[in-house]
C-alpha positions in Angstrom: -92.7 -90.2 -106.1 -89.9 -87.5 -105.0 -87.4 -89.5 -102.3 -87.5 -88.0 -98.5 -83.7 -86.3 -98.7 -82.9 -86.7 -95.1 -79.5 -85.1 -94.9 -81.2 -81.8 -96.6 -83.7 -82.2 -94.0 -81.6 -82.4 -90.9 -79.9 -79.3 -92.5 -82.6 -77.0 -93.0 -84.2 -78.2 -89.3 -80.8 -77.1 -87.6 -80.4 -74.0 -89.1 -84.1 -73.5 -87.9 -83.5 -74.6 -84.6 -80.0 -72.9 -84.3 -79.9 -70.4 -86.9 -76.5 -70.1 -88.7 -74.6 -68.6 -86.1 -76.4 -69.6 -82.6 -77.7 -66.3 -82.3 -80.6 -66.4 -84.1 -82.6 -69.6 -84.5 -85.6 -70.8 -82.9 -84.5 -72.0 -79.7 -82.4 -68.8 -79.1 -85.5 -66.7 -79.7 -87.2 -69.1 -77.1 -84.5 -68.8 -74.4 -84.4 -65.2 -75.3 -88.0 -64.6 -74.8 -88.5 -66.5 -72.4 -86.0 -64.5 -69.5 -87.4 -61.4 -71.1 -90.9 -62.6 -69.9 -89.7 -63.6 -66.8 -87.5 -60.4 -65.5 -90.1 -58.5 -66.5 -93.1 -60.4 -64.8 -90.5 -60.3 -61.6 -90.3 -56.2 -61.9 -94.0 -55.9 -63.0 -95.5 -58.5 -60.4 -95.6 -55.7 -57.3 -96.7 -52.4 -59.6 -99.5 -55.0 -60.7 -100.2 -56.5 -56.7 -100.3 -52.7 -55.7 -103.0 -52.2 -58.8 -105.4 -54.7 -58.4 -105.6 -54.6 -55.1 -105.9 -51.1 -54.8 -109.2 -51.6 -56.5 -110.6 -54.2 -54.0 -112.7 -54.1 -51.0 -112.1 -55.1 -47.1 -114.0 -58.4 -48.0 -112.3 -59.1 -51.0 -108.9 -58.7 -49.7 -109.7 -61.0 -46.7 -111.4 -63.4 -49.0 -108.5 -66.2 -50.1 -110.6 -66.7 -53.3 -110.4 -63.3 -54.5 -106.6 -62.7 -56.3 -106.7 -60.9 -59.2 -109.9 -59.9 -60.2 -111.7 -57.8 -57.5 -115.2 -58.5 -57.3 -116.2 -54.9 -57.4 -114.0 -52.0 -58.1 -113.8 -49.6 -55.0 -112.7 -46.1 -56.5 -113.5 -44.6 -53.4 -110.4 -45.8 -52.0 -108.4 -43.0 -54.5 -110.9 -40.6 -53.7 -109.6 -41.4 -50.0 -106.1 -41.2 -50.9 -106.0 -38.4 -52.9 -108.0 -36.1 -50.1 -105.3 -37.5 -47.5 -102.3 -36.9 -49.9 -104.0 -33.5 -51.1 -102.9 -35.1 -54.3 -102.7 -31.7 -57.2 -100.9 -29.5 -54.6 -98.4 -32.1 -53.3 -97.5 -33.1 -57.0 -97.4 -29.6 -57.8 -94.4 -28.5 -55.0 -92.8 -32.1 -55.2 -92.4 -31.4 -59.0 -91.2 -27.7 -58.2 -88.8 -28.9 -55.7 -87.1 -32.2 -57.4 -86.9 -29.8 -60.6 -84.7 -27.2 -58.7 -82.4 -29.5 -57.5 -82.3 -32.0 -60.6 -81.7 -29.0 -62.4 -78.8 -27.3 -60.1 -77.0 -30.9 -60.2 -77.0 -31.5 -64.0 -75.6 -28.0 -64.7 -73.0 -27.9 -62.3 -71.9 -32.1 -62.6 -71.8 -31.0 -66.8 -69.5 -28.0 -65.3 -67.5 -30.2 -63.3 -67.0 -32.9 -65.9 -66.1 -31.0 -68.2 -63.4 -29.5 -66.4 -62.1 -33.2 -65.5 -62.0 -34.2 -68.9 -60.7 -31.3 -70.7 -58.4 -29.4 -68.3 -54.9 -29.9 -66.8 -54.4 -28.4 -63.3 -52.7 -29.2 -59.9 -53.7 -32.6 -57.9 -56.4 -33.3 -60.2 -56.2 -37.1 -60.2 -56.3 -36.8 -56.4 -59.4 -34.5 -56.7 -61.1 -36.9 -58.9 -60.8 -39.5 -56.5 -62.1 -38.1 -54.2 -64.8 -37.2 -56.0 -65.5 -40.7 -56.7 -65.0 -41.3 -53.0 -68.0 -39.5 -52.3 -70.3 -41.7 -53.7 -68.7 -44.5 -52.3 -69.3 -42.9 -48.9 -73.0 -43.3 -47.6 -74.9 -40.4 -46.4 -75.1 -41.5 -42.8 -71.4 -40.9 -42.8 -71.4 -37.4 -43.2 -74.8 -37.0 -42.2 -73.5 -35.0 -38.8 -71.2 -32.8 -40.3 -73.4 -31.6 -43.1 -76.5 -31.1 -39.9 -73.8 -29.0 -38.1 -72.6 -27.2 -41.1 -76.0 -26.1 -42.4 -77.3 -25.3 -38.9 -74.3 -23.0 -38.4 -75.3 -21.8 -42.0 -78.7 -21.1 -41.1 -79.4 -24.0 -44.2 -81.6 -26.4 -41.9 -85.5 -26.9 -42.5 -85.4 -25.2 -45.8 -84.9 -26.4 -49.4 -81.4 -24.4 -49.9 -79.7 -27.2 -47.9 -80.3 -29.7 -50.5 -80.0 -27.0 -53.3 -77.2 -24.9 -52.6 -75.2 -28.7 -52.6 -76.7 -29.1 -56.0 -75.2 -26.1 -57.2 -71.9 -27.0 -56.2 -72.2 -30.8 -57.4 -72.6 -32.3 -54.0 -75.8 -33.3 -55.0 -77.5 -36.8 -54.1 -75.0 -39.1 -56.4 -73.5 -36.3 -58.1 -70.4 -38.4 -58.5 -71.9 -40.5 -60.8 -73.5 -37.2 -63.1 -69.8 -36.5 -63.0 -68.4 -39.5 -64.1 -71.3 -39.6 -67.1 -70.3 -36.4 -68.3 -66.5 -36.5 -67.6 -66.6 -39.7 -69.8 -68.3 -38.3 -72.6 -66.7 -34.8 -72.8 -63.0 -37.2 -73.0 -64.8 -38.7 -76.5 -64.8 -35.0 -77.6 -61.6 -34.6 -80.2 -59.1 -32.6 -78.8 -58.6 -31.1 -82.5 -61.9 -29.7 -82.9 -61.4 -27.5 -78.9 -57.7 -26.2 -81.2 -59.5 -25.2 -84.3 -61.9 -23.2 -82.3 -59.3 -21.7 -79.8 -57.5 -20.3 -83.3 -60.7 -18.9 -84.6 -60.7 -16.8 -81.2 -63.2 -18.3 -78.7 -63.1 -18.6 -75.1 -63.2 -21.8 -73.1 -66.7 -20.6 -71.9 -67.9 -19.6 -75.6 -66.1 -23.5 -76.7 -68.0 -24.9 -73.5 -71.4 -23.3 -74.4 -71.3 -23.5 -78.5 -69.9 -26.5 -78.7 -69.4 -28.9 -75.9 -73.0 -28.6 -74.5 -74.7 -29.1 -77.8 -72.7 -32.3 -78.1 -73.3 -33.5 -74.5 -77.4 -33.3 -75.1 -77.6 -36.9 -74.3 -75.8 -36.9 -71.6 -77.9 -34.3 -70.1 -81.3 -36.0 -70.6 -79.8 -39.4 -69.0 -78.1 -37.3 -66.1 -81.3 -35.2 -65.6 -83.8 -38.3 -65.6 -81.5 -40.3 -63.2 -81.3 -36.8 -60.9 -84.7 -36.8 -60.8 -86.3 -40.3 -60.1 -83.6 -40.1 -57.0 -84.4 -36.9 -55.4 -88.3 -37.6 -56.2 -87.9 -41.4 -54.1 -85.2 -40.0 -51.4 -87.0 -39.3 -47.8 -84.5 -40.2 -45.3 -81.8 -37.1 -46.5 -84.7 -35.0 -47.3 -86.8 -35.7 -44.1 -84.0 -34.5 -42.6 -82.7 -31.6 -43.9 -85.4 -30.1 -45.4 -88.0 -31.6 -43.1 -92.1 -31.4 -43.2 -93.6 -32.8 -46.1 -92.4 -31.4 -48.7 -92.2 -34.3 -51.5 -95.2 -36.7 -52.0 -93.0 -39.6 -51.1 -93.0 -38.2 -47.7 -96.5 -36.6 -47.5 -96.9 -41.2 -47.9 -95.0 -42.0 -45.3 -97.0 -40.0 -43.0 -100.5 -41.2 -44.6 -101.8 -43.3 -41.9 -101.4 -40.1 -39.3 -103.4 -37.8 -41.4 -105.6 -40.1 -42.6 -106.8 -40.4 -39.0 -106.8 -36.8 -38.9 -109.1 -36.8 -41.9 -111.2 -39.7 -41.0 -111.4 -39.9 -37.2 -112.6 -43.4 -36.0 -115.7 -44.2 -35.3 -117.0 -41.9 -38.4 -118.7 -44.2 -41.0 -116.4 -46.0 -43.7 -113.4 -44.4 -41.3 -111.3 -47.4 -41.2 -108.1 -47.1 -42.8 -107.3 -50.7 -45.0 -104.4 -52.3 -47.1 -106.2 -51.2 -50.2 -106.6 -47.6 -49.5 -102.1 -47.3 -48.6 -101.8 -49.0 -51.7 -104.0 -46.7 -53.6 -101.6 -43.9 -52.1 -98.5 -46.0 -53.4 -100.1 -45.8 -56.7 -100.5 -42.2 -56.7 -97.2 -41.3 -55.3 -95.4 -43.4 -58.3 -97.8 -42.3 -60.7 -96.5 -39.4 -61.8 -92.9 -40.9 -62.7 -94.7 -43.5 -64.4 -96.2 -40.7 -66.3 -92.8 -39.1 -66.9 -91.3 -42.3 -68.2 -93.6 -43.0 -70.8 -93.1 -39.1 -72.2 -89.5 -39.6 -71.8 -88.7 -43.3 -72.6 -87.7 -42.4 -76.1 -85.5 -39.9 -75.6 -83.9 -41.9 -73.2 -83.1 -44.6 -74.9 -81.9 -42.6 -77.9 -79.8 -41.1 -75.6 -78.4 -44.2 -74.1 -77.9 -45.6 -77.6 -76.0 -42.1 -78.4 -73.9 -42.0 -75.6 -72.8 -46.0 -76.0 -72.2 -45.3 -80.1 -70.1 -42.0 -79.3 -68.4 -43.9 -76.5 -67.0 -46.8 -78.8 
């Protein structure tokens, strides 16, 4: 009969329990796994409330025994939503309108970064902070003077006040575009701007051909971020734009024209926690919908960015 070697035993159990540098043994994995589980149920926990009880009835959300499962789904409370939110057309200008601006503050933030990082001109540390000092700012700062400025401008109530600053990288958190770009076109080796000034190309034709095709994922992360902002931001766009132009505002006035829609006293007219939630679920759907197209790109580009970054 073979004799129990202890000592080999307590080796092999501690490099199983603490794998042979701490980093990858069992009860790392566990620790690891187990905040992993737990973020994620904390950011999961109100897209999945919002969900199921979408789904449920006026007696099931008033009934203490119903959580999770509803006892009958109630699609009629998205047919609801989506006649109050006139859901195809509002998606349709929301998309039109966050695109032109997302678009307008990518292009001119890769512009402007590029001219941080690669060019040499008066006061441009000065300039670059205050840049930076924009974002630091908050909107309700400047909020006045921009009102005055695009009323004198004849700007208010349409869409050019939000993308006419776009254009010229005073977008919403355009500092930070800058800074992503300005950072990435500084990894860029100076040698490689020379060898193509010698071979005779412009600093638009070195910009175009070569810095651009290079900065690809920095434009997909600036773009994404550009556009999950100006798709959620209601309070700047409420106010100079004004109406309901995105879907996120076309929500916050969903109880008014609901009423409209459904006058009380018509059958099935009240207006319940389940059918507003139903609307939140159709206003975030769509960049839920964009996230999952663009997830892997994204992280690509992240994982570029960070490698050319080192």
């Amino acid at each position: 009969m073979k004799k129990f070697d202890y000592k080999h035993f307590k080796v092999k159990a501690r490099r199983y329990l603490l794998g042979m540098n701490f980093v990858d043994g069992f009860i790392y994995k566990v620790v690891i796994y187990t905040l992993l589980i737990s973020f994620s149920y904390i950011y999961l926990y109100p897209v999945l409330f919002m969900l199921v009880n979408s789904f449920m009835s006026v007696d099931d959300l008033i009934n203490p025994g119903i959580k999770w499962i509803p006892s009958a789904l109630q699609f009629e409370n998205y047919s609801r939503a989506i006649q109050v939110l006139e859901l195809p057309r509002a998606v349709f200008t929301t998309t039109s309108y966050v695109l032109k601006v997302s678009l307008s503050v990518t292009i001119s933030s890769a512009i402007i970064g590029y001219g941080f990082a690669k060019f040499n001109f008066p006061l441009k540390r000065i300039m670059f902070v205050l840049m930076l000092a924009t974002f630091i700012l908050p909107s309700q700062v400047t909020m006045v003077a921009n009102m005055l400025v695009f009323r004198n401008l004849g700007l208010m109530s349409t869409q050019n006040s939000m993308i006419l600053p776009a254009i010229f990288g005073q977008g919403i958190n355009a500092a930070i575009y800058i800074l992503i770009f300005y950072q990435f076109f500084k990894t860029i080796p100076g040698v490689l701007m020379e060898s193509a000034e010698i071979d005779g190309a412009s600093h638009m034709k070195i910009f175009l051909r070569i810095a651009i095709p290079l900065a690809i994922p920095s434009f997909i992360i600036v773009f994404l971020f550009s556009f999950v902002w100006y798709w959620n931001e209601t309070f700047i766009t409420a106010l100079y734009v004004g109406g309901q132009v995105t879907l996120p505002l076309k929500l916050q006035a969903f109880r008014a024209s609901y009423s409209t829609l459904f006058p009380p006293g018509t059958p099935g007219s009240e207006l319940n926690e389940a059918i507003m939630l139903a609307g939140n679920m159709l206003t975030i759907l769509p960049l839920l919908v964009l996230y999952f197209i663009a997830q892997r790109y994204f992280v690509e580009s992240i994982d570029r960015t960070g490698i050319t970054g080192e």
